[in-house]
N, C-alpha and C positions, 0 to 999 in steps of 0.2 A: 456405644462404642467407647473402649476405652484408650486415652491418650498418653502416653508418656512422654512426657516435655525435660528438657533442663533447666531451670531459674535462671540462666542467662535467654537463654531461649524465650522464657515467659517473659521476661520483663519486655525484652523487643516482640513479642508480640500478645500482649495482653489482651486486646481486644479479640482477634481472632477466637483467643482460648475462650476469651467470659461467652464469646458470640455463640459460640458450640457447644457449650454449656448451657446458655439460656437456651436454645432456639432448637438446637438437636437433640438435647438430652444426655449429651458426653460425659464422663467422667474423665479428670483431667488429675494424671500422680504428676506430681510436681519432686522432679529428680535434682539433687545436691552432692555431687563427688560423684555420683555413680551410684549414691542409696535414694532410695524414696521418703520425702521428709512431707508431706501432706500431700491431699485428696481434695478435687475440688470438686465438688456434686453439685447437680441443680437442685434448689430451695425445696419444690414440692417432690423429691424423694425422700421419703422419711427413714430415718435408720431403722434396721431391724432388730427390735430390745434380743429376740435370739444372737442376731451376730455378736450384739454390744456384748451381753453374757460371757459369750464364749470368748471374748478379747480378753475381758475383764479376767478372769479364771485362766488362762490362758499368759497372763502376768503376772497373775499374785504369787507375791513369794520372790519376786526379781530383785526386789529391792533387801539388802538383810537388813536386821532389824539391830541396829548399832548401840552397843554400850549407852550406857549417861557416865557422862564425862566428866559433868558437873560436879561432882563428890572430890573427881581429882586435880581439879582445877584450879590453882591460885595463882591468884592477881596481884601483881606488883599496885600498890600505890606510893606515886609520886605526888610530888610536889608542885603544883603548878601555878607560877607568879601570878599576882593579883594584875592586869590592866589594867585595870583604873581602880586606885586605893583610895 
């Protein structure tokens, strides 16, 4: 069974949740604003490298691939008093 909780929600009831998770087998989405920001599974369910795959593939490419900035980059240096001369 799955649970959808709100992290005000889970903090006031954390044991509940881990309870239902250990002992029933639950999965628990852990909701933030209104979006789901992690998943909380029980230890002996193993990810499926299928799902992982498809997440994986499924992302790539989300991030672009940004300039080097380095080449135009210059750095002021200053002067900075000695502390102890």
């Amino acid at each position: 069974m799955t649970t959808v909780i709100s992290a005000t929600e889970l903090k006031n009831k954390i044991s509940e949740v881990l309870n239902g998770v250990t002992f029933m087998g639950d999965v628990a989405i852990i909701e933030r604003y209104g979006k789901p920001v992690a998943k909380i599974i029980p230890i002996d369910r193993k990810l499926d490298l299928v799902d992982l795959k498809k997440a994986l593939d499924e992302s790539f490419g989300s991030l672009p691939d940004f300039p080097d900035v380095t080449k135009d980059r210059r750095s002021r240096r200053r002067k900075i008093p000695a502390l102890y001369p």
